[in-house]
Backbone bond lengths (Angstrom), bond angles and torsions (degrees), N, CA, C in turn:
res aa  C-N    CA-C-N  psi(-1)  N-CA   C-N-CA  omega(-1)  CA-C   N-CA-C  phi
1 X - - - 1.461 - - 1.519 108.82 -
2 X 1.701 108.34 133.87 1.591 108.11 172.64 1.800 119.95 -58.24
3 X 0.908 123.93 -172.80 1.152 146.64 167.06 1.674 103.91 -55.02
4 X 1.245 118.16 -52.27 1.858 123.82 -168.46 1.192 105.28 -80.16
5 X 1.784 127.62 -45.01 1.311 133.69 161.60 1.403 100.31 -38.39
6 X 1.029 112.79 -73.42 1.897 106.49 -159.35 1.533 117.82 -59.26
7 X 1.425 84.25 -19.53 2.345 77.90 -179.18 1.545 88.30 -82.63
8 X 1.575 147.79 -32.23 0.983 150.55 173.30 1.413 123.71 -22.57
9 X 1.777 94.03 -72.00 0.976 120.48 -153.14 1.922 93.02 -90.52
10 X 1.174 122.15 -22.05 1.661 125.21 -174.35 1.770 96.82 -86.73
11 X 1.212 130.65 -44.67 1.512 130.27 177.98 1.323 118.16 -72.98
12 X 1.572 128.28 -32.61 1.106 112.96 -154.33 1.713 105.28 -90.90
13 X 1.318 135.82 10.21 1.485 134.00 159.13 1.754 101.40 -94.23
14 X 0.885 111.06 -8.32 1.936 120.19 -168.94 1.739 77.97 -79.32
15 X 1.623 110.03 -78.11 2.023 119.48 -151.61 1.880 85.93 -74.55
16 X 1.352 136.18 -23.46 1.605 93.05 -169.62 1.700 98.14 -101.59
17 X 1.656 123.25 -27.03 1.667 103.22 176.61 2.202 117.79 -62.40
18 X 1.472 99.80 -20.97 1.420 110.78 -169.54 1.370 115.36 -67.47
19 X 2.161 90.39 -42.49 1.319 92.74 173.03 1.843 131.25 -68.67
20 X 1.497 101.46 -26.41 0.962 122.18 -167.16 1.814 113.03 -71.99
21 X 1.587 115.84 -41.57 0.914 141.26 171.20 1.759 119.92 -74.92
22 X 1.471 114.73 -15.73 1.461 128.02 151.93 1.215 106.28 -74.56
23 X 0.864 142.94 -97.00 1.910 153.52 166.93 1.763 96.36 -1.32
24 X 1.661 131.97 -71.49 0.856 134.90 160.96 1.508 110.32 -19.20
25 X 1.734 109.67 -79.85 1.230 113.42 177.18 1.944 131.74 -15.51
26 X 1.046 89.43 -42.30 1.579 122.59 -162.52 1.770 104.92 -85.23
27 X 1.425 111.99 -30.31 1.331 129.84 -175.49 1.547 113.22 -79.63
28 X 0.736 98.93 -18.79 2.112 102.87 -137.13 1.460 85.29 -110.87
29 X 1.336 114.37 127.28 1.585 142.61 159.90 1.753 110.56 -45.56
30 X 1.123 109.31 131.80 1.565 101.07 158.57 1.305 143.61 69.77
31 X 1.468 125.85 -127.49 1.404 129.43 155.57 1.301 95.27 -79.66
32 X 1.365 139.17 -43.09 1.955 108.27 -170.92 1.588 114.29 -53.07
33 X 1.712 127.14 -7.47 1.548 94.73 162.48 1.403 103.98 -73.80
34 X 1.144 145.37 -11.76 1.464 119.76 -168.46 1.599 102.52 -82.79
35 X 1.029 96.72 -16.59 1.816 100.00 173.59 1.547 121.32 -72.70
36 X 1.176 96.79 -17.57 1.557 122.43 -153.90 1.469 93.60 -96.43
37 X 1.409 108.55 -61.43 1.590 119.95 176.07 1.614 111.58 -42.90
38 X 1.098 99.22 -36.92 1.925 112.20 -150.90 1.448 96.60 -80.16
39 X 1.443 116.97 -37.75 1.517 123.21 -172.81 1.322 91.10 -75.19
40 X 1.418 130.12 -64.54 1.893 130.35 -173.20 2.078 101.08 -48.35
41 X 1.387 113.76 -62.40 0.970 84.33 169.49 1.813 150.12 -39.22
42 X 1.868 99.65 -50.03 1.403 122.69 165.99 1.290 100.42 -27.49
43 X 1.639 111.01 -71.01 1.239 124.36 -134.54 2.060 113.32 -90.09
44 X 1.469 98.17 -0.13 1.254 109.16 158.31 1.226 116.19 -100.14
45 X 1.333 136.45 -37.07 1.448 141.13 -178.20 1.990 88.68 -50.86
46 X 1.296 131.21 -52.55 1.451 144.13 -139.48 1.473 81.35 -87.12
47 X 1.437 133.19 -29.69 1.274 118.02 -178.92 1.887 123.34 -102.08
48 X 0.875 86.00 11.41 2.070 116.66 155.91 1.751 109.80 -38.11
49 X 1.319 110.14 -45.67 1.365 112.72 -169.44 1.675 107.24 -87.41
50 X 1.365 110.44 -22.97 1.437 112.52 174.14 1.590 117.13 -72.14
51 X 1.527 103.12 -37.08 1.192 122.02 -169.46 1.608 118.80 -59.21
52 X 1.357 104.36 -30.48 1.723 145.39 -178.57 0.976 94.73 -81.63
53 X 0.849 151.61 -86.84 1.574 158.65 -157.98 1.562 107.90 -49.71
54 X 1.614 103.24 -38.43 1.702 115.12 172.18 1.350 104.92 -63.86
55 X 1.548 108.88 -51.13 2.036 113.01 -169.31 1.672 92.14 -60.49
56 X 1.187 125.19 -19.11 1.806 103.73 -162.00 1.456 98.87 -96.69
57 X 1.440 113.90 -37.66 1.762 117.27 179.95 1.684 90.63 -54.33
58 X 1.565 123.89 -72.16 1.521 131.45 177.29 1.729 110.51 -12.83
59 X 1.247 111.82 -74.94 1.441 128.67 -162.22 1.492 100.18 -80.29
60 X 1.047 132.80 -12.36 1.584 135.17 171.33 1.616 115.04 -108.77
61 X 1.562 124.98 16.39 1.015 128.25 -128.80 1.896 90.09 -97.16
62 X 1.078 122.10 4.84 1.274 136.47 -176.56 1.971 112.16 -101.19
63 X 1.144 114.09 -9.55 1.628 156.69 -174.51 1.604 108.59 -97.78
64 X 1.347 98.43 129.04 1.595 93.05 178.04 1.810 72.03 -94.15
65 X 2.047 80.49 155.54 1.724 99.47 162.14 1.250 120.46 -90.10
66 X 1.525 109.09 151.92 1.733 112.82 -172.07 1.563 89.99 -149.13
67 X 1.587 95.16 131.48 1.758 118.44 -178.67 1.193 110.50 -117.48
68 X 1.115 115.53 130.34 1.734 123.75 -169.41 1.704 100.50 -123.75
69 X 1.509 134.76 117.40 1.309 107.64 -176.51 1.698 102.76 -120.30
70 X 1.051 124.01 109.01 1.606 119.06 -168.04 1.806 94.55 -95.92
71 X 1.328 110.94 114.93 1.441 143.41 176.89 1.494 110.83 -39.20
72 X 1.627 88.07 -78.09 1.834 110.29 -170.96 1.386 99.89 -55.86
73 X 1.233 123.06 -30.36 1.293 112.01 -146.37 2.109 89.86 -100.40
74 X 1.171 113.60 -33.57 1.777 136.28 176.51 1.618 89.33 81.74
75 X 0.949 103.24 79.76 1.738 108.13 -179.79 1.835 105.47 -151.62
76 X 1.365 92.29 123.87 1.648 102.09 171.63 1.493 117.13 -99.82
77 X 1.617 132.16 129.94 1.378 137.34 -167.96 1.588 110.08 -124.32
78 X 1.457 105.52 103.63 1.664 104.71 -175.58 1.905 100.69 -117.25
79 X 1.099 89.99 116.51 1.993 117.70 -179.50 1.427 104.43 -94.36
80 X 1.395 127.67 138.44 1.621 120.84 132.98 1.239 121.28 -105.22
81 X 1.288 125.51 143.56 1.334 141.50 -139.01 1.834 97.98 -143.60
């Protein structure tokens, strides 16, 4: 995957659950926003690792990207070259 694929494919569960879970926010009676909050919070903290992966494509952005994914081991390896 290029460079545009990957911000694509790393943002677009970030802008449609956030959005989805704001709107919610806005809906929901009572204590379910704190339920509501707690999941949006969750569910951005969980997208931390995408976010990283954006700062390193960003700051290497002069670098072609290179993905190495070693199986046995369950380990992902991203280089710029």
């Amino acid at each position: 995957a290029n460079r545009k694929e990957f911000q694509i494919v790393a943002l677009a569960p970030f802008m449609v659950i956030t959005l989805m879970l704001t709107i919610l926010l806005f809906i929901v009676p009572g204590l379910w926003m704190v339920t509501v909050a707690g999941a949006m919070l969750t569910h951005t903290s969980m997208c931390s690792g995408d976010f990283g992966l954006l700062s390193y494509l960003d700051v290497h952005r002069d670098k072609e990207m290179v993905t190495y994914d070693d199986k046995s081991a369950g380990r992902s390896y991203f280089y710029g070259r």
